[in-house]
Legacy VTK file of the C-alpha trace (Angstrom):
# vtk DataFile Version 3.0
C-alpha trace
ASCII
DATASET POLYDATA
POINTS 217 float
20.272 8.621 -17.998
23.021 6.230 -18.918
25.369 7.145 -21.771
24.034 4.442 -24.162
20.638 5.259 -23.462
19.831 8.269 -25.666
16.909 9.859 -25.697
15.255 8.286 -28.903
16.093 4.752 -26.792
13.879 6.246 -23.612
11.139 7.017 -25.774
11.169 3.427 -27.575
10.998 1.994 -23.503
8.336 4.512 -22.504
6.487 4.047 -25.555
6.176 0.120 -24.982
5.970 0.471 -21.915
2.856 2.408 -22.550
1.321 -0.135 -24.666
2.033 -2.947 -22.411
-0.350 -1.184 -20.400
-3.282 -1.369 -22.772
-2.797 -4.688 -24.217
-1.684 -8.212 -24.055
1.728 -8.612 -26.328
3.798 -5.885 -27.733
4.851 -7.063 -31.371
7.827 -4.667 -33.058
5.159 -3.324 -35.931
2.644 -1.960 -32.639
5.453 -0.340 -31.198
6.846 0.551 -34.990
2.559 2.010 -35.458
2.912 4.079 -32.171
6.190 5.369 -33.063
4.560 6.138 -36.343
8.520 5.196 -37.745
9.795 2.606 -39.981
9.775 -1.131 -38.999
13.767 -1.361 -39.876
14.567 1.780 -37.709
12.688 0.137 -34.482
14.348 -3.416 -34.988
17.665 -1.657 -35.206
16.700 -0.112 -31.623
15.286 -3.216 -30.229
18.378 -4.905 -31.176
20.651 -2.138 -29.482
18.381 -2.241 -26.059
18.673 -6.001 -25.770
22.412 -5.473 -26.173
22.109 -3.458 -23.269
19.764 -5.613 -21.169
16.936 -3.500 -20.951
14.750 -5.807 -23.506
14.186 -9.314 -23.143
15.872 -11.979 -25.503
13.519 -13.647 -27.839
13.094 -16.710 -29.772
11.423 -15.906 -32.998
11.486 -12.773 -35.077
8.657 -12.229 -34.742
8.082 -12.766 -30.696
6.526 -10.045 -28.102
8.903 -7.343 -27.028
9.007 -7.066 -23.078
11.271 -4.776 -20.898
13.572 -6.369 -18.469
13.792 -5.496 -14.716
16.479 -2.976 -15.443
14.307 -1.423 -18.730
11.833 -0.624 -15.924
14.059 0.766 -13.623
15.695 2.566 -16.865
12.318 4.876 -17.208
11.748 4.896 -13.630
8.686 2.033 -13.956
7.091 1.762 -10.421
7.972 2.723 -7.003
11.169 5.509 -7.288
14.146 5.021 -4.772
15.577 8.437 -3.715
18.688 7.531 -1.942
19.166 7.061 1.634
17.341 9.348 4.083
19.702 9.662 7.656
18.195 8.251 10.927
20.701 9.423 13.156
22.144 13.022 12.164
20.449 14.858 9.746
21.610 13.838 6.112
21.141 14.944 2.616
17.875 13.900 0.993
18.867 12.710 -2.273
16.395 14.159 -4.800
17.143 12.143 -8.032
16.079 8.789 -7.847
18.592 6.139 -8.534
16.122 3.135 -9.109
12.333 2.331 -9.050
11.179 -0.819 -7.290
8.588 -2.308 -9.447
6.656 -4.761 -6.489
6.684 -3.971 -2.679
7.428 -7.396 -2.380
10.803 -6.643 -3.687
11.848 -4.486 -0.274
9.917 -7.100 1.829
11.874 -9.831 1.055
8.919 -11.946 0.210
8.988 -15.320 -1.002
6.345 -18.385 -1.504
4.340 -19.476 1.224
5.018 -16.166 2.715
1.248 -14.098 3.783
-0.773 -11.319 4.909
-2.824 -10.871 7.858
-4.885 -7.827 8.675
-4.522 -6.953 11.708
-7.907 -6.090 14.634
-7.044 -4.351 17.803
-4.526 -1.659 18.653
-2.567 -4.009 20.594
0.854 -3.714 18.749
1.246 0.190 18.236
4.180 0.683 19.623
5.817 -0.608 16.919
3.301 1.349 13.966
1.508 -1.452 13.541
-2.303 -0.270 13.727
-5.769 -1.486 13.517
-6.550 -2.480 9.777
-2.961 -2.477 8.644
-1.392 -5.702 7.230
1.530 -7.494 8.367
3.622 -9.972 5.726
4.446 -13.171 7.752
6.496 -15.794 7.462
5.505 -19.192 8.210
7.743 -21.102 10.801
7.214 -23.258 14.348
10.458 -21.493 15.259
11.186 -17.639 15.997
13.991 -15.536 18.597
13.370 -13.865 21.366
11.931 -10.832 20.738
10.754 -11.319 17.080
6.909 -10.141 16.775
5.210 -13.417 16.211
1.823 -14.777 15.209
0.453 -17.620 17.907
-2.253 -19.781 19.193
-2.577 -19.452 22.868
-4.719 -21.769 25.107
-7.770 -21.532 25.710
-8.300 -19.207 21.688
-9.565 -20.428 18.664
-7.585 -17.827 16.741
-4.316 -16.827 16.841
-2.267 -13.399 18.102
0.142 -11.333 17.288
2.952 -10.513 19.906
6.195 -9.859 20.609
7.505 -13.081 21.993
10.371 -14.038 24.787
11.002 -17.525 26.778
12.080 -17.648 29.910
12.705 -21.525 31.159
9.449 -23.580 30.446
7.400 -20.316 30.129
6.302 -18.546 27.318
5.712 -14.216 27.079
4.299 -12.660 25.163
4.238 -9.204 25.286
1.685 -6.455 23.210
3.005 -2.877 21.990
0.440 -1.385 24.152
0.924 -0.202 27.749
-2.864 -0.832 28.646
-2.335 -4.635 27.782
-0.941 -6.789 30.395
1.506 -9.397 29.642
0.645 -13.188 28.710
2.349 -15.840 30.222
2.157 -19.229 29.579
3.784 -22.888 29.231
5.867 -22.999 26.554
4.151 -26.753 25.788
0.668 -25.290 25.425
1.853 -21.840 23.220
1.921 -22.701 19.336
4.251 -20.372 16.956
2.541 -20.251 13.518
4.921 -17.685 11.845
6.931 -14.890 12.152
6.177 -10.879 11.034
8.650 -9.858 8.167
6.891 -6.504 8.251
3.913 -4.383 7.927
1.929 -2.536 5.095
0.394 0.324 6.523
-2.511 2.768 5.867
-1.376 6.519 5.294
-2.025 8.199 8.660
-0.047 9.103 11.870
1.629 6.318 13.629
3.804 6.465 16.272
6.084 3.741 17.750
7.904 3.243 21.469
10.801 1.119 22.399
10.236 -2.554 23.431
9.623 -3.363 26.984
12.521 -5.570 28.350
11.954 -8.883 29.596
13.015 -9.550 33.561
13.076 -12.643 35.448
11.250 -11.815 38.012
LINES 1 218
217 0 1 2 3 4 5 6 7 8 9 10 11 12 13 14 15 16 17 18 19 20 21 22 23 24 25 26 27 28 29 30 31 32 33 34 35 36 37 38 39 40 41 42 43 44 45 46 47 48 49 50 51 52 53 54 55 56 57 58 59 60 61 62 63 64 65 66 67 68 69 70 71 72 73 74 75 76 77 78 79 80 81 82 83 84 85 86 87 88 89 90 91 92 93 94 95 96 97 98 99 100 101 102 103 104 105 106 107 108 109 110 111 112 113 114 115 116 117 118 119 120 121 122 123 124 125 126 127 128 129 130 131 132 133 134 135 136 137 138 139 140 141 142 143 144 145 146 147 148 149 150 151 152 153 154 155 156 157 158 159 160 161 162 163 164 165 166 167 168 169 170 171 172 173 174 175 176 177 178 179 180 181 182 183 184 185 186 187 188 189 190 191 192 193 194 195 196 197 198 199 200 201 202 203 204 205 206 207 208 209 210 211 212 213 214 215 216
């Protein structure tokens, strides 16, 4: 807990944050009513917690109370952050979180325009990605080699996702699967519609292999 957050503070957070929950617009006398404490002795609070970020700033005197991004993170509001967890050598798992990430979309990187796509087939798991999960993609006619990418092959009326490489005036595109041959085709007649940022997946065991490497041949 941070030094100017005592606990009397925490409980005035969790406490709106609590009725935020259950209604629409948190005025100081609902929070002062839930409190059950005096009006004055909640505005002096308020006050102090905007000071310190974790309220919003308001217009009127009388306007709704809502916690900030870091008044979230302050009572641990949504998805906890424990650290760092080692890939390489084994590390310390840290077992205090440091911050709580209120929307997923905050570690995807997601911005407008950006979409999901569940995925049919078993195609891609080499890489975790499974039938029935959902990938976030990016829009874009443009991706590297080697970036997992949705596209509209010939010859389809949907589209695909694959791992994609060009070699000259060819197009592969490569699936995650062993059993799945590779695609090749003219780079003219292959259509990139976007680009996977990354994938939401449901909780069961997934495994993952390197990428195949791409040869001319």
């Amino acid at each position: 807990m941070p030094p100017s957050l005592t606990p009397r503070r925490l409980e005035l957070l969790t406490a709106l944050h609590r009725l935020q929950q259950q209604q629409c617009g948190v005025t100081l006398g609902d929070l002062a009513s839930a409190l059950n404490v005096n009006r004055a002795r909640v505005h002096v609070q308020v006050k102090a917690l905007r000071g310190l970020g974790l309220l919003t700033p308001t217009t009127g005197r009388h306007g709704d109370l809502c916690l900030t991004d870091e008044g979230r993170a302050a009572i641990q509001s949504g998805i906890p952050v424990y650290g760092h967890i080692a890939a390489g050598p084994p590390g310390h798992a840290e077992q205090v979180p440091d911050r709580a990430v209120r929307h997923l979309e905050d570690l995807l990187g997601h911005r407008d325009g950006d979409y999901l796509l569940t995925v049919r087939g078993d195609s891609m798991t080499g890489i975790g990605v499974l039938d029935g999960d959902y990938v976030l993609v990016r829009p874009t006619p443009e991706v590297l080699d080697g970036d997992v990418a949705v596209v509209s092959i010939p010859g389809e009326n949907s589209a695909t996702l694959k791992r994609l490489y060009r070699l000259g005036d060819e197009v592969i595109l490569l699936s995650e699967n062993p059993t799945y041959p590779r695609m090749v085709y003219p780079a003219s007649d292959v259509q990139v519609q976007g680009r996977m940022l990354g994938v939401i997946g449901l909780p069961r065991p997934r495994a993952a292999r390197p990428a195949e490497p791409v040869r001319n041949s």
